[in-house]
BAROKOL-82247 format. One line per 8 residues: their letters; for each residue x, y, z of N, C-alpha, C, O. Coordinates in steps of 0.05 Angstrom, whole numbers, padded with zeros to 5 digits, always signed. Layout:
# residues N
a) X Y Z X Y Z X Y Z X Y Z  ...
# end
This chain:
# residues 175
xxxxxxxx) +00725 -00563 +00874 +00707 -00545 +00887 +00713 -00516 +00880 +00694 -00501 +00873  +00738 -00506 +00880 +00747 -00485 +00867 +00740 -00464 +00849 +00739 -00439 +00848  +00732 -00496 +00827 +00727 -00497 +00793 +00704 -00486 +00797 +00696 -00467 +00783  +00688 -00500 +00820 +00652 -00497 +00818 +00646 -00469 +00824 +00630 -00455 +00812  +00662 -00462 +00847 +00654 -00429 +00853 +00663 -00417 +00832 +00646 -00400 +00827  +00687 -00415 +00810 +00698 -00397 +00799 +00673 -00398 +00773 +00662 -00376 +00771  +00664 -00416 +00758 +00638 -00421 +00751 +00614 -00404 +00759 +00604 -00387 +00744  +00605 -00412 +00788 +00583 -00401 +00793 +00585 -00367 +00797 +00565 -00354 +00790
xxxxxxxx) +00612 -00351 +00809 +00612 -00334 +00803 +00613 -00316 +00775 +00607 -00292 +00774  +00623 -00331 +00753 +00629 -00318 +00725 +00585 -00326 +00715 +00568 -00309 +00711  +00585 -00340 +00715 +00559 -00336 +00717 +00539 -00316 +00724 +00522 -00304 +00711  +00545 -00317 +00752 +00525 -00297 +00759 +00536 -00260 +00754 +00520 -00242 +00749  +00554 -00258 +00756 +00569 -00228 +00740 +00564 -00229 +00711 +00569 -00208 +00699  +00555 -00253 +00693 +00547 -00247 +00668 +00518 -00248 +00664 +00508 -00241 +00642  +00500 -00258 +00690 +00474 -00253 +00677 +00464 -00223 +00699 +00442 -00212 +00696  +00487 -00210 +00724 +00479 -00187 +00727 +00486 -00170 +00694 +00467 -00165 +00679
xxxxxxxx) +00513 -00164 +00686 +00522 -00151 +00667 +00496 -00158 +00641 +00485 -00137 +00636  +00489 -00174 +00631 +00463 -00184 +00616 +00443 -00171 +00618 +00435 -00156 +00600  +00426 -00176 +00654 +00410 -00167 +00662 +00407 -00133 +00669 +00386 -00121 +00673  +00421 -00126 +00668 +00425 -00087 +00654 +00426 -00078 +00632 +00414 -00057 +00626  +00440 -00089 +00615 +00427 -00086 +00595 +00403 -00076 +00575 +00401 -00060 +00556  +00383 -00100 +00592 +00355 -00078 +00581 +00337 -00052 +00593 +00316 -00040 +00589  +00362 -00053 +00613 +00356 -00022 +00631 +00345 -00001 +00607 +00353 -00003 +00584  +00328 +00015 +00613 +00324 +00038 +00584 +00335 +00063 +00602 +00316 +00074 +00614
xxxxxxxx) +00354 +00072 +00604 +00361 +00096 +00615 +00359 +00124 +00599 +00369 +00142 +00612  +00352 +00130 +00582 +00346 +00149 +00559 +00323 +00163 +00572 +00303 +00150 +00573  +00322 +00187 +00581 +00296 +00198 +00593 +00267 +00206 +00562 +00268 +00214 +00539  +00247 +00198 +00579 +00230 +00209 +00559 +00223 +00230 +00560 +00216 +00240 +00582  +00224 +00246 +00532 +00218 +00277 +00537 +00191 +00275 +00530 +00178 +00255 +00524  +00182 +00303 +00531 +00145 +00308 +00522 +00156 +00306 +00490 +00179 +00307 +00484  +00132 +00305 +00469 +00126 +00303 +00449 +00113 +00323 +00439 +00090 +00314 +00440  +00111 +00345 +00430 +00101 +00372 +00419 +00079 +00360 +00404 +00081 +00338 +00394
xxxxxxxx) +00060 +00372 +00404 +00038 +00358 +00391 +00033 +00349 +00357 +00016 +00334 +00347  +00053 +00362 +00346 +00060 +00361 +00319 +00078 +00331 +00324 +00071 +00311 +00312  +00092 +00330 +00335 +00114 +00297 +00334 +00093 +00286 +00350 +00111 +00271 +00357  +00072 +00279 +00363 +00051 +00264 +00371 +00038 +00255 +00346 +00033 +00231 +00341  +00033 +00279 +00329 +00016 +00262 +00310 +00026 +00257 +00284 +00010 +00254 +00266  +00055 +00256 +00278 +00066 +00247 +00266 +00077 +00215 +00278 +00083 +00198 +00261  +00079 +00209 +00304 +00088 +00189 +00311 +00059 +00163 +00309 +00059 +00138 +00305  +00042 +00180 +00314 +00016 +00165 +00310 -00004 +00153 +00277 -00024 +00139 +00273
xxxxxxxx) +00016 +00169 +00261 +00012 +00166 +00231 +00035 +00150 +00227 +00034 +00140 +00204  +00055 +00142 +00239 +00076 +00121 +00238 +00072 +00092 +00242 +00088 +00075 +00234  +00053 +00087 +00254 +00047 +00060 +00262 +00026 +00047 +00245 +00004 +00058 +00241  +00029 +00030 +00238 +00015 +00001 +00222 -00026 +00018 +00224 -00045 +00020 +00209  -00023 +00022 +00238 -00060 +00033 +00241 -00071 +00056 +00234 -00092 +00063 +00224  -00042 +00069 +00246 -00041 +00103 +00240 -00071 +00113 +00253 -00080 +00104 +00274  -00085 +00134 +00236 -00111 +00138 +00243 -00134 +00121 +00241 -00156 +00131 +00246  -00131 +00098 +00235 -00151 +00074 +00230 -00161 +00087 +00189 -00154 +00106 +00176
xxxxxxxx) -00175 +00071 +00186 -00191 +00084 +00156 -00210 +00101 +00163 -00226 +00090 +00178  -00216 +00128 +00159 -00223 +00147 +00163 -00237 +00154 +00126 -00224 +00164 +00108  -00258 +00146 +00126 -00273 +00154 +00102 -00302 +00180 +00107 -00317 +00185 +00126  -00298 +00193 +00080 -00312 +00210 +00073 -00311 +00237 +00090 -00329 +00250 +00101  -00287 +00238 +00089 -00277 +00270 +00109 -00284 +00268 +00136 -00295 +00288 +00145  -00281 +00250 +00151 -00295 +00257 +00188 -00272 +00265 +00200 -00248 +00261 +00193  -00281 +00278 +00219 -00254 +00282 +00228 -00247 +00266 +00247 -00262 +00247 +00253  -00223 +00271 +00262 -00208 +00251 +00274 -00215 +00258 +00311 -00228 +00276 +00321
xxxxxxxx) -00204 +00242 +00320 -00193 +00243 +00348 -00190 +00274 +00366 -00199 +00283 +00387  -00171 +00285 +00340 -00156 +00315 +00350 -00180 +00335 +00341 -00185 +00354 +00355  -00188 +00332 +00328 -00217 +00347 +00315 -00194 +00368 +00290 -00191 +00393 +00290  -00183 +00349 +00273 -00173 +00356 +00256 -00188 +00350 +00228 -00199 +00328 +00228  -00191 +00364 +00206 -00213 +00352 +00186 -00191 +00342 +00165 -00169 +00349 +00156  -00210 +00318 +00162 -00188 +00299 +00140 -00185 +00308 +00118 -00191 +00332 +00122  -00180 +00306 +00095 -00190 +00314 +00069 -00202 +00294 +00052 -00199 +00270 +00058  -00212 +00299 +00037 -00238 +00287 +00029 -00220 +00259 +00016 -00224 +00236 +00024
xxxxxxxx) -00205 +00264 -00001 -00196 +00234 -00013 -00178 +00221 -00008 -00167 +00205 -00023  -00170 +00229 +00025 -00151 +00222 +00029 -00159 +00200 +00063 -00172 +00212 +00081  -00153 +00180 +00066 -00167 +00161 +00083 -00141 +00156 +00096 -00120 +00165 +00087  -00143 +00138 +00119 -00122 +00127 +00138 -00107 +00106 +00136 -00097 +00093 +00154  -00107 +00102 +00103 -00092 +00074 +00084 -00078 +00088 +00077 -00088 +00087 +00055  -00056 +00109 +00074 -00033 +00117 +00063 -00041 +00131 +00036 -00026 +00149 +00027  -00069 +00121 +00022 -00069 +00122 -00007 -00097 +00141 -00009 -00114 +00143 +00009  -00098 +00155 -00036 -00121 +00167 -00044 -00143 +00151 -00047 -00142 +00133 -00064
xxxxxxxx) -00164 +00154 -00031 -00190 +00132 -00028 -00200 +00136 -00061 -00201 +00120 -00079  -00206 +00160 -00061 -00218 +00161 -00092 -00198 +00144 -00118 -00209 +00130 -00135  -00173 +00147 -00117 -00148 +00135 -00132 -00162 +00111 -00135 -00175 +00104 -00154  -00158 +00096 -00106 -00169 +00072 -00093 -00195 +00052 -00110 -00194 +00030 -00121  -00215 +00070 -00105 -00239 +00068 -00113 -00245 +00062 -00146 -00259 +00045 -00156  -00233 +00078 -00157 -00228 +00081 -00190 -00212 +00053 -00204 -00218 +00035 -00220  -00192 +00059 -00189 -00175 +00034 -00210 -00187 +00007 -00205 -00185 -00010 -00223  -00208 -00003 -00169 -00221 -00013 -00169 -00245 -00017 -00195 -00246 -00033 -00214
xxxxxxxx) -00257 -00003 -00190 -00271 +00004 -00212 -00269 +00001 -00247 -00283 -00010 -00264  -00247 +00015 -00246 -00241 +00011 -00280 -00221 -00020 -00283 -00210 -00025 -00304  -00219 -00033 -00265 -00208 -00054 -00263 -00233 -00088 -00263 -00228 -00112 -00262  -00252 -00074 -00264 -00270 -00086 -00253 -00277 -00111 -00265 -00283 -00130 -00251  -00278 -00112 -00293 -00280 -00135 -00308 -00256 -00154 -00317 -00257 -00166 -00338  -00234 -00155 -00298 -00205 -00177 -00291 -00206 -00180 -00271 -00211 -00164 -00253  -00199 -00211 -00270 -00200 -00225 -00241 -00181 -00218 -00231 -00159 -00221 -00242  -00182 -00205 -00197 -00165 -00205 -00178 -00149 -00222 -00171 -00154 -00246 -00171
xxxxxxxx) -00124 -00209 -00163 -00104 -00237 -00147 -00097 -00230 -00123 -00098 -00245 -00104  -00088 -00201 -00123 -00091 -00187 -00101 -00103 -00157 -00099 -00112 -00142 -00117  -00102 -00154 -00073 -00114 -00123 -00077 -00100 -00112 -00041 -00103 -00126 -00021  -00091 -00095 -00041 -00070 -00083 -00020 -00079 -00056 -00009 -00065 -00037 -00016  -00098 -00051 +00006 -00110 -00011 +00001 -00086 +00000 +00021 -00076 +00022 +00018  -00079 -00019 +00044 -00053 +00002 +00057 -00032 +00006 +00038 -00023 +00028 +00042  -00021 -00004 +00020 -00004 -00012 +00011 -00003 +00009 -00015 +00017 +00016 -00027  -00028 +00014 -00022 -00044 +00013 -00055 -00030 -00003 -00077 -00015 +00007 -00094
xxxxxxxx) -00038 -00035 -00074 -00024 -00044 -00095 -00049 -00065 -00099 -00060 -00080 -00082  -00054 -00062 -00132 -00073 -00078 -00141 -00052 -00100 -00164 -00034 -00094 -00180  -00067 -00131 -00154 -00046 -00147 -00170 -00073 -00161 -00183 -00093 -00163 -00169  -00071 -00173 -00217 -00098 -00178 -00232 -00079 -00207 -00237 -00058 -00216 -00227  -00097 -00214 -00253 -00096 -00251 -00256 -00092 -00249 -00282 -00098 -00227 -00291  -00085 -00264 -00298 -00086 -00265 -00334 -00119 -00257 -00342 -00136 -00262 -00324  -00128 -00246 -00362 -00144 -00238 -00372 -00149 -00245 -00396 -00137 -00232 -00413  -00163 -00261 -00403 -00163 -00265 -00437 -00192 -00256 -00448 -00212 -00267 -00439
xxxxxxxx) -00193 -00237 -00466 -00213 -00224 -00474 -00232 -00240 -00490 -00219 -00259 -00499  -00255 -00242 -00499 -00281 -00267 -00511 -00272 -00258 -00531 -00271 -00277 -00548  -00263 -00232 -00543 -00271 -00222 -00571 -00232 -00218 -00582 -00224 -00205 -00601  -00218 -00231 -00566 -00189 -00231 -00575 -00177 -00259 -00568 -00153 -00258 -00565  -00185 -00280 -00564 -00176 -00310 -00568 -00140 -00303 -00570 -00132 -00283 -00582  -00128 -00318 -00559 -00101 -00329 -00562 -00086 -00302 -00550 -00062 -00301 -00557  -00093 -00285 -00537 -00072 -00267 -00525 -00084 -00260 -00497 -00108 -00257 -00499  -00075 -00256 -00473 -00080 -00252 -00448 -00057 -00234 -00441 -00033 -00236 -00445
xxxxxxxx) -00083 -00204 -00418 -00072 -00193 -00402 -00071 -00200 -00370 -00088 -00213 -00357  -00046 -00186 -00359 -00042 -00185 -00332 -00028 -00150 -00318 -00008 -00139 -00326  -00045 -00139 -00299 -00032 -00120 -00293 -00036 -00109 -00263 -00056 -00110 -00249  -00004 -00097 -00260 +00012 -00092 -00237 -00008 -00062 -00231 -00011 -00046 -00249  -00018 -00059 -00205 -00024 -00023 -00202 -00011 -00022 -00185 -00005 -00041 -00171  +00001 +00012 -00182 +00008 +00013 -00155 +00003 +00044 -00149 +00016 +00061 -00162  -00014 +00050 -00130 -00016 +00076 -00123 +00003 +00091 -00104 +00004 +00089 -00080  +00015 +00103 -00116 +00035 +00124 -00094 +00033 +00136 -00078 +00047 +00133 -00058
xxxxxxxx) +00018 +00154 -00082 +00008 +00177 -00068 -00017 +00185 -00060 -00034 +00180 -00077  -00026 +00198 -00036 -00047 +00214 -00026 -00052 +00233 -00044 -00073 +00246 -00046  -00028 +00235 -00062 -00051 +00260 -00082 -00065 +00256 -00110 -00056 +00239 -00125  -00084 +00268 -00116 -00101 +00259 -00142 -00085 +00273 -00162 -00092 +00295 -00168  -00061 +00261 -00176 -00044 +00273 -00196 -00038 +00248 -00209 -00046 +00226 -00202  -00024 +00253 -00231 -00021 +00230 -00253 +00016 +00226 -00249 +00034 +00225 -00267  +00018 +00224 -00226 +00051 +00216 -00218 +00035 +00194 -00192 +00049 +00175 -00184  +00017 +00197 -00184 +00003 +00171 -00163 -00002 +00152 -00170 +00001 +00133 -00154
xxxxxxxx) -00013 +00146 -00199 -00007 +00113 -00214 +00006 +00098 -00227 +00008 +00105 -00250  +00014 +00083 -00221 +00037 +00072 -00247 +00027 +00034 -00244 +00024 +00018 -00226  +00023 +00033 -00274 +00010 +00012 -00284 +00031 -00006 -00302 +00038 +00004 -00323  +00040 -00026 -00297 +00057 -00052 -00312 +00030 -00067 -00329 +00010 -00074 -00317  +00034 -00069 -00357 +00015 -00084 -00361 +00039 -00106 -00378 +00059 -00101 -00391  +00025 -00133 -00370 +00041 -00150 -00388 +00024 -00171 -00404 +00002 -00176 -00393  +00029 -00183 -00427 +00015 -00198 -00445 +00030 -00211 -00455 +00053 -00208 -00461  +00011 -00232 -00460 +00017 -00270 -00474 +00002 -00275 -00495 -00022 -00275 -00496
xxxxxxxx) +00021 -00280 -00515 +00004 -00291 -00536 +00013 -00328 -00530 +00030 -00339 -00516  -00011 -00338 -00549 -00017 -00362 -00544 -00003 -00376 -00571 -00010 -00373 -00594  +00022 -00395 -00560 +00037 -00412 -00596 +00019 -00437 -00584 +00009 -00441 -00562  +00018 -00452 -00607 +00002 -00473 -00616 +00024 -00501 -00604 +00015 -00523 -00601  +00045 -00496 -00601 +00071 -00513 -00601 +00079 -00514 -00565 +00087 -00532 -00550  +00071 -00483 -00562 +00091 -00487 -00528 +00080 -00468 -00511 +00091 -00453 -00495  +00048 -00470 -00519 +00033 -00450 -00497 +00036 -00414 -00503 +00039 -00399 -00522  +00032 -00409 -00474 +00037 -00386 -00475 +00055 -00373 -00483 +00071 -00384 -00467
xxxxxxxx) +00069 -00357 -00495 +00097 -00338 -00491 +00091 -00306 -00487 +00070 -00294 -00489  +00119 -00295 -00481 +00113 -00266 -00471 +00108 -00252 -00496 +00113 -00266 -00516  +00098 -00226 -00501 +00094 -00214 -00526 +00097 -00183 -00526 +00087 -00180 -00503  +00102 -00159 -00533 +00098 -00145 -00529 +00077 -00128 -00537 +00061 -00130 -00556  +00079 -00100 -00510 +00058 -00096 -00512 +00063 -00066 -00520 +00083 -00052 -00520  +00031 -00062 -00530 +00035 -00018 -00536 +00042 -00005 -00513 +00034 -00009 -00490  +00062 +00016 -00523 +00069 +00031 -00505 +00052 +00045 -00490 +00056 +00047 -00466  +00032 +00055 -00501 +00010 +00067 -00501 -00010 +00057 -00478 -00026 +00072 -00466
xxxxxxxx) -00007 +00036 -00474 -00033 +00014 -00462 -00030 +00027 -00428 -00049 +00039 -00417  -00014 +00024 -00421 -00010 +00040 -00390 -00018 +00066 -00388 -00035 +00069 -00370  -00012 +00083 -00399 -00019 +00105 -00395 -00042 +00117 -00400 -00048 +00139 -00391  -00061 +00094 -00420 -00086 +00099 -00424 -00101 +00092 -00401 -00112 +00109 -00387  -00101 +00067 -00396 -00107 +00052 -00365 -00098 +00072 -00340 -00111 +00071 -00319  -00077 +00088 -00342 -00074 +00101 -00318 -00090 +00132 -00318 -00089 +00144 -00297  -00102 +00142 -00336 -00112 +00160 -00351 -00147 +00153 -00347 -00165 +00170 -00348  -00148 +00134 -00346 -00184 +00120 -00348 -00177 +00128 -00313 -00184 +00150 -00306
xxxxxxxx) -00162 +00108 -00293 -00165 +00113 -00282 -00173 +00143 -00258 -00190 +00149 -00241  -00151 +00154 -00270 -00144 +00184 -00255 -00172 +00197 -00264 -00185 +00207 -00246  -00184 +00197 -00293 -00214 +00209 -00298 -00232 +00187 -00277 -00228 +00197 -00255  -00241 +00173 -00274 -00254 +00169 -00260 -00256 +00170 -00232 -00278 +00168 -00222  -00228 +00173 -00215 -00222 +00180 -00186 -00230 +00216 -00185 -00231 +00229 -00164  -00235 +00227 -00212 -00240 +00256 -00206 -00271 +00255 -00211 -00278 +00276 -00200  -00290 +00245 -00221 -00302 +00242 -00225 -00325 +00227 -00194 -00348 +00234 -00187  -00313 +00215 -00188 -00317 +00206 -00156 -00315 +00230 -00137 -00332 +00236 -00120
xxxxxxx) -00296 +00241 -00143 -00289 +00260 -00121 -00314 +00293 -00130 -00329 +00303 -00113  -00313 +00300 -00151 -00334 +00311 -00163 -00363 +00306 -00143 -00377 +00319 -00127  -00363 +00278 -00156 -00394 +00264 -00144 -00397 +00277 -00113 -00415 +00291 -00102  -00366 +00265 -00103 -00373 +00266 -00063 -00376 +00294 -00059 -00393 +00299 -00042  -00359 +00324 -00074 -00372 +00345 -00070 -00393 +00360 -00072 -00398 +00380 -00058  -00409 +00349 -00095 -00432 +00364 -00104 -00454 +00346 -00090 -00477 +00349 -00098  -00448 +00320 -00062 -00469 +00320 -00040 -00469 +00327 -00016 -00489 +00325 -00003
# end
C-alpha cells in the first residue's frame, strides 16, 4: 500500500511539473508597425499573390514585378514563357523553381535536353536566374549517357529569359 501511494504521488508531482511547462510566461510586447509587416511577410502566405501593382491591406503600393510569391512575377512569367516548348515536371512560383522533363528536339535525333531554373530574387537583374542545363546523347549499345554541354547554353537561356521579363514589364508600363 505504501508502494501505491509513493507511486501515485511521484505521478502526480510529474504531470503537475509537466503540466507547467507549457505555461508561456514571456510577456507580449506591441509590434512597431515595421516588425508587423515584416512578421506578416514571414509566414507561408505572406501577402497572398498580389498581381499587377494593387495595393495591399496597409494601403502600401506593391511594385509592379514584384507579387506575394517571394519571386519577380515578370522573371516568373518569361522563363515560363521562353520555356514554353519543354515539357514540365515541375513548376514552383513560391519557391521560383522551374523543373523541365528531357527534351529531344525533331531536328536533332539522339541527344536530349533537361533544365533546372531557379529564380532568386525579387529583382529584375541577371544575378536572379540561374539555369543547370543538362544533356544526353543517345549510344546505340546502352541508351542514354551523360554528355557535355556548351558553356555558353545557360547563359544564353538565362539572357532570352531576363529580355523577355523586361520586355513584359515594358508592356505592363506603357498600359
Amino acid at each position: 500500500m505504501k508502494k501505491y501511494i509513493q507511486t501515485t504521488i511521484l505521478i502526480f508531482i510529474s504531470m503537475l511539473f509537466f503540466g507547467c511547462s507549457s505555461l508561456d510566461v514571456e510577456a507580449d510586447y506591441p509590434l512597431d508597425p515595421d516588425a508587423k509587416k515584416a512578421q506578416k511577410r514571414g509566414r507561408l502566405t505572406g501577402d497572398g499573390i498580389v498581381l499587377f501593382g494593387r495595393k495591399s491591406n496597409d494601403d502600401e503600393p506593391k511594385a509592379g514585378g514584384n507579387s506575394g510569391i517571394g519571386i519577380n512575377s515578370y522573371l516568373w512569367r518569361a522563363a515560363l514563357d521562353t520555356l514554353s516548348f519543354m515539357p514540365l515536371s515541375s513548376a514552383d512560383p513560391f519557391g521560383g523553381v522551374i523543373l523541365t522533363n528531357w527534351y529531344e528536339s525533331p531536328d536533332a535525333r539522339g541527344e536530349r535536353f533537361k533544365l533546372n531554373v531557379l529564380l532568386l530574387s525579387r529583382n529584375l537583374t541577371a544575378t536572379s536566374v540561374k539555369i543547370s542545363v543538362f544533356k544526353q546523347v543517345r549510344d546505340q549499345r546502352s541508351g542514354w549517357k551523360d554528355a557535355a554541354i556548351n558553356a555558353d547554353m545557360a547563359r544564353q537561356l538565362e539572357n532570352k529569359i531576363l529580355t523577355r521579363a523586361r520586355e513584359l514589364r515594358i508592356e505592363k508600363e506603357a498600359n
